[in-house]
C-alpha positions as semicolon CSV with decimal commas, in nm:
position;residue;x (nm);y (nm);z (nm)
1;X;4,757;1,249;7,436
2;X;4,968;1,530;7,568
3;X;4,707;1,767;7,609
4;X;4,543;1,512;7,822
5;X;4,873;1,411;8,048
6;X;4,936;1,792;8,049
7;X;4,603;1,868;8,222
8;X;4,693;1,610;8,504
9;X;4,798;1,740;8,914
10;X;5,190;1,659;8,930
11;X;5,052;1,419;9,203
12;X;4,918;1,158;8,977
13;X;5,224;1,101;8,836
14;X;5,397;0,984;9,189
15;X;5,039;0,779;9,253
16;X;5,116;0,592;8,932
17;X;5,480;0,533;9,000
18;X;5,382;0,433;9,346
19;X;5,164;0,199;9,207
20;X;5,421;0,058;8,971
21;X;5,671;0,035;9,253
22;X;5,397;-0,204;9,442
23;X;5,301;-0,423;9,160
24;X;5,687;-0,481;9,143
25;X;5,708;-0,578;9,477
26;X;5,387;-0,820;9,458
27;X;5,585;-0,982;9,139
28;X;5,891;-1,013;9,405
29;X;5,659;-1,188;9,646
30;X;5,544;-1,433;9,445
31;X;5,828;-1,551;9,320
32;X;5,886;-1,924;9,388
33;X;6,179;-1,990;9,628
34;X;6,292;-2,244;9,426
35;X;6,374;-2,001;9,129
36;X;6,559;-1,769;9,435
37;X;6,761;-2,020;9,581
38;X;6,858;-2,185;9,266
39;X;7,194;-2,269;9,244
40;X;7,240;-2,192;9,625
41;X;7,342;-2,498;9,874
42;X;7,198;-2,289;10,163
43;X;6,828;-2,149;10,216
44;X;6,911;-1,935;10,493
45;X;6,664;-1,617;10,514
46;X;6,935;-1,345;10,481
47;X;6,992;-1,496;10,138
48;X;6,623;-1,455;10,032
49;X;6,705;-1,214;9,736
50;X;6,278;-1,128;9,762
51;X;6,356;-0,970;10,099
52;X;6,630;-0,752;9,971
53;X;6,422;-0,655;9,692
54;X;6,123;-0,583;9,879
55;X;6,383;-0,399;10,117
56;X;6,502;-0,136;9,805
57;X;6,160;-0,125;9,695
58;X;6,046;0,015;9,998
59;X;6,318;0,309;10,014
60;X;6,263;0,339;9,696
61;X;5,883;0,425;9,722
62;X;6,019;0,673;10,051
63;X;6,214;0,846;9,845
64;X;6,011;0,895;9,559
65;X;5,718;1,033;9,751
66;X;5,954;1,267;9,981
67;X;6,125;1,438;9,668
C-alpha cells in the first residue's frame, strides 16, 4: 500500500482532500433546518450555522489548493 500511494503526483493528494472538503459541505447542505435552529427562538439567516460552515469550507478549500 505504500509503494502504491508513493508512486502517486503530490496533486492527487489535494484532489482527494478537495473532494473531502466538498462532500463535507454537501453533508452541511443537507442538513435539516430544524436540527440548525434547534433550540433557537429566531430563524434569522445570519444565524444559519450551514452558511457559516459552507463559508469556512470554502476558505478552507482556497487555502488548501494555494499552499
Amino acid at each position: 500500500m505504500g509503494e502504491l500511494l508513493k508512486g502517486l503526483p503530490l496533486y492527487w493528494a489535494k484532489i482527494i482532500a478537495t473532494l473531502l472538503y466538498l462532500l463535507l459541505a454537501l453533508w452541511v447542505i443537507t442538513r435539516p433546518s430544524h436540527f440548525i435552529f434547534r433550540g433557537s427562538r429566531e430563524r434569522k439567516r445570519w444565524k444559519d450555522l450551514r452558511l457559516w460552515a459552507l463559508v469556512l469550507i470554502g476558505i478552507q478549500i482556497i487555502l488548501y489548493l494555494i499552499f
